[in-house]
BALOBA-1460 file (C-alpha; in Angstrom, 3 decimals):
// residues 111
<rec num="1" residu="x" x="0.000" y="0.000" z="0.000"/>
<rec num="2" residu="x" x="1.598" y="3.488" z="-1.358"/>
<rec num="3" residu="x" x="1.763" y="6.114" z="1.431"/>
<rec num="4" residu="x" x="-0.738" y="9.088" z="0.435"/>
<rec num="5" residu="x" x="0.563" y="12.508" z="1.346"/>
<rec num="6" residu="x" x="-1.945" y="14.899" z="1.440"/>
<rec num="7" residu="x" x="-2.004" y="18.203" z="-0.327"/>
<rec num="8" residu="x" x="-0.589" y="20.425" z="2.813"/>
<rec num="9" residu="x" x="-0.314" y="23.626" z="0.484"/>
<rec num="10" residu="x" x="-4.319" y="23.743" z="-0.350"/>
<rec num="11" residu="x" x="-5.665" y="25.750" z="2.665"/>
<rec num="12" residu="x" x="-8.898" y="23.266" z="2.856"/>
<rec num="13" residu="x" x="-6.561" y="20.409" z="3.368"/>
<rec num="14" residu="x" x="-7.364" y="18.802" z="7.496"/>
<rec num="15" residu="x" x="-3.544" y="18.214" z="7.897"/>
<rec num="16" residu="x" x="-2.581" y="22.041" z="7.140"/>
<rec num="17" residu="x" x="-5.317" y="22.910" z="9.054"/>
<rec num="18" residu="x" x="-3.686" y="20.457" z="12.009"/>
<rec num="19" residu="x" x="0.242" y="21.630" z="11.537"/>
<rec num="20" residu="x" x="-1.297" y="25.080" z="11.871"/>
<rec num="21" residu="x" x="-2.634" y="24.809" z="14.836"/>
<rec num="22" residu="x" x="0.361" y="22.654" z="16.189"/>
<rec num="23" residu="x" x="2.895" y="24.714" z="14.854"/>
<rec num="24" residu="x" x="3.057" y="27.626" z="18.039"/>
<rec num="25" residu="x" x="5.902" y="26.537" z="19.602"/>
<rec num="26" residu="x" x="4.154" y="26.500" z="22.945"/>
<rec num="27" residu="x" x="1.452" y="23.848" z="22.394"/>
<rec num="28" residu="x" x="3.550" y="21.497" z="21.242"/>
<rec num="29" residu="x" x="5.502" y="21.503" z="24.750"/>
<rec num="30" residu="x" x="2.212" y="22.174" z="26.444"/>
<rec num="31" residu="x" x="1.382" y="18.977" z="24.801"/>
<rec num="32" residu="x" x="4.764" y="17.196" z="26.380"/>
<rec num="33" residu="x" x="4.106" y="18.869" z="29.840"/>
<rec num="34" residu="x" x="0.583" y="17.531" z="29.988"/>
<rec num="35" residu="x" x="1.652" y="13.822" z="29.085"/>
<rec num="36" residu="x" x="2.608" y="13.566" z="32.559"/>
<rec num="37" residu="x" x="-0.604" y="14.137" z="34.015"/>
<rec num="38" residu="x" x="-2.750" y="16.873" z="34.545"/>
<rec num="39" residu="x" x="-1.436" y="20.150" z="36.232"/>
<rec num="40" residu="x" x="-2.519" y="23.591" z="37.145"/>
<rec num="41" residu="x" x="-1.274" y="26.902" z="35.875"/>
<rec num="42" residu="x" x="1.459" y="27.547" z="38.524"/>
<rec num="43" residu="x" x="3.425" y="23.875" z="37.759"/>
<rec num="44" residu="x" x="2.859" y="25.047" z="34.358"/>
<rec num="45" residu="x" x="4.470" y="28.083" z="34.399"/>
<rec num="46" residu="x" x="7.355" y="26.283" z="36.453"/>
<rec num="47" residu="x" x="8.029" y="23.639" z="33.363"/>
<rec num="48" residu="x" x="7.874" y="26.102" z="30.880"/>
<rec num="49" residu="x" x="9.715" y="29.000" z="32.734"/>
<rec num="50" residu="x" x="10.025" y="30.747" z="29.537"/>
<rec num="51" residu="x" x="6.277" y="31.206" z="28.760"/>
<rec num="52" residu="x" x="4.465" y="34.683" z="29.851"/>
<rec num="53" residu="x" x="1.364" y="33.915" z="32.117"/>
<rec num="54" residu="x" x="-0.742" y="35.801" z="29.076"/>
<rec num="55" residu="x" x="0.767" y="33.845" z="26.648"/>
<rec num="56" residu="x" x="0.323" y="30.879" z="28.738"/>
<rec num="57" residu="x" x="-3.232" y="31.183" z="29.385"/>
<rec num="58" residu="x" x="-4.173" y="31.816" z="25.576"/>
<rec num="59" residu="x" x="-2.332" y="28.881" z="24.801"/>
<rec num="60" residu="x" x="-4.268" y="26.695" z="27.030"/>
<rec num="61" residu="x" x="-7.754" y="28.795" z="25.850"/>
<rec num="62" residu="x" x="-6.845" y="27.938" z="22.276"/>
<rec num="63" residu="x" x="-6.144" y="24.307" z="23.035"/>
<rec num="64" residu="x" x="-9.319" y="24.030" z="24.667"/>
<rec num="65" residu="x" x="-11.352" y="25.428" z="22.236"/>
<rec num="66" residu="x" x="-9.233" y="23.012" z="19.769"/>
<rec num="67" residu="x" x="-10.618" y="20.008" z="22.316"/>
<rec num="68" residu="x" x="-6.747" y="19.481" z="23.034"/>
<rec num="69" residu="x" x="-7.057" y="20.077" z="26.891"/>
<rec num="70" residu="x" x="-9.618" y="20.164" z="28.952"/>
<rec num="71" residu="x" x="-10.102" y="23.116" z="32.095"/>
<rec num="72" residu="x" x="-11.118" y="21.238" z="34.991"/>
<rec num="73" residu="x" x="-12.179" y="23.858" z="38.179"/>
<rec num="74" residu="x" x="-11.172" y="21.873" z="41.179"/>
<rec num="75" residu="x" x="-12.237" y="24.487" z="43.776"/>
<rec num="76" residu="x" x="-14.952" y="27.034" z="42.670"/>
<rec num="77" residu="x" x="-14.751" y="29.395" z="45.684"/>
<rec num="78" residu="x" x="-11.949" y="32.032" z="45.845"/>
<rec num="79" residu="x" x="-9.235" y="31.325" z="45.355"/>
<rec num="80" residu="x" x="-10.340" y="29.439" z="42.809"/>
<rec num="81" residu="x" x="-8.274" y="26.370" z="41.767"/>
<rec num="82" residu="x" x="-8.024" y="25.083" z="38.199"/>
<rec num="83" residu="x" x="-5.815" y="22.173" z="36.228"/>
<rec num="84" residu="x" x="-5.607" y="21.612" z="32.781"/>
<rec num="85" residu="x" x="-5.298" y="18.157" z="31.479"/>
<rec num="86" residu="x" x="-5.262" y="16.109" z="27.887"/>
<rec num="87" residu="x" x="-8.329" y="15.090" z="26.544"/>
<rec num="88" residu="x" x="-8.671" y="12.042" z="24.833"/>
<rec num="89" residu="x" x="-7.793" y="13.598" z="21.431"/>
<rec num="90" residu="x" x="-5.107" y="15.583" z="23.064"/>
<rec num="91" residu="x" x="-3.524" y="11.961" z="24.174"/>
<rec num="92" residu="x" x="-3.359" y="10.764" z="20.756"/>
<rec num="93" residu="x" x="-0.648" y="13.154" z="20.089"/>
<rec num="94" residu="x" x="1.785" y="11.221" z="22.244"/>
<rec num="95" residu="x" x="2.755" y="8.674" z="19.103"/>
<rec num="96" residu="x" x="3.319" y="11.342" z="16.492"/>
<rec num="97" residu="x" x="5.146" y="13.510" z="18.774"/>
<rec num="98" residu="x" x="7.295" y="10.518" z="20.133"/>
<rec num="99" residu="x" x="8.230" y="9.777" z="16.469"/>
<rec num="100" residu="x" x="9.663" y="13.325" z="16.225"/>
<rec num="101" residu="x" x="11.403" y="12.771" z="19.196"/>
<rec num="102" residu="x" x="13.069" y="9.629" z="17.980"/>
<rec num="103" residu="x" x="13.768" y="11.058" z="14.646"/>
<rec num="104" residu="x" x="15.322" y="14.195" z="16.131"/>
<rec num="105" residu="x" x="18.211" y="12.124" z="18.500"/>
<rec num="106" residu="x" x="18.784" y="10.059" z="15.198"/>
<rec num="107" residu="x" x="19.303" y="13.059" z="13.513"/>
<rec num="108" residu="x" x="21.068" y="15.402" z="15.809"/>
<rec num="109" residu="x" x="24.228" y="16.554" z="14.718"/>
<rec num="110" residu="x" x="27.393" y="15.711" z="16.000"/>
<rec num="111" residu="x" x="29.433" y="17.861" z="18.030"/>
């Protein structure tokens, strides 16, 4: 069976539309962070030090709305308490993105 690659350039095509929304650096690693289980903001921001809190909490708004992550409110009086975790269509990331891990040690360049 031939391997089909699908026509990523055409705008209408579901696996442009995918590596577009995948592409933000961020949700990819958001993505890797949330493979361990799910977190709230604070251990977040504390695995990806790098990330603003804004940018942070867009991130995890967009993935949401994508039906990446899922906003669970774990105490709904003030303070309130929040953690984000994978949804089942989030999980099925894990494969593809531990190819591209695999492919990237193969690859890495020698010092």
């Amino acid at each position: 069976m031939a391997l089909m690659i699908p026509d990523v350039l055409e705008e209408s095509c579901a696996t442009r539309q995918a590596l577009e929304r995948l592409a933000a650096k961020w949700r990819v690693l958001l993505v890797y962070a949330l493979l361990a289980g799910p977190q709230r903001h604070a251990e977040l921001r504390k695995r990806l030090p790098d990330i603003t809190q804004k940018v942070l909490t867009e991130t995890l708004r967009g993935m949401t709305a994508d039906g990446l992550v899922e906003r669970r409110v774990i105490k709904d009086t003030a303070p309130q308490h929040v953690e984000y975790a994978l949804t089942e269509l989030g999980k099925t990331l894990q494969a593809p993105l531990a190819a591209i891990c695999d492919w990237a040690i193969q690859h890495q360049p020698t010092p």
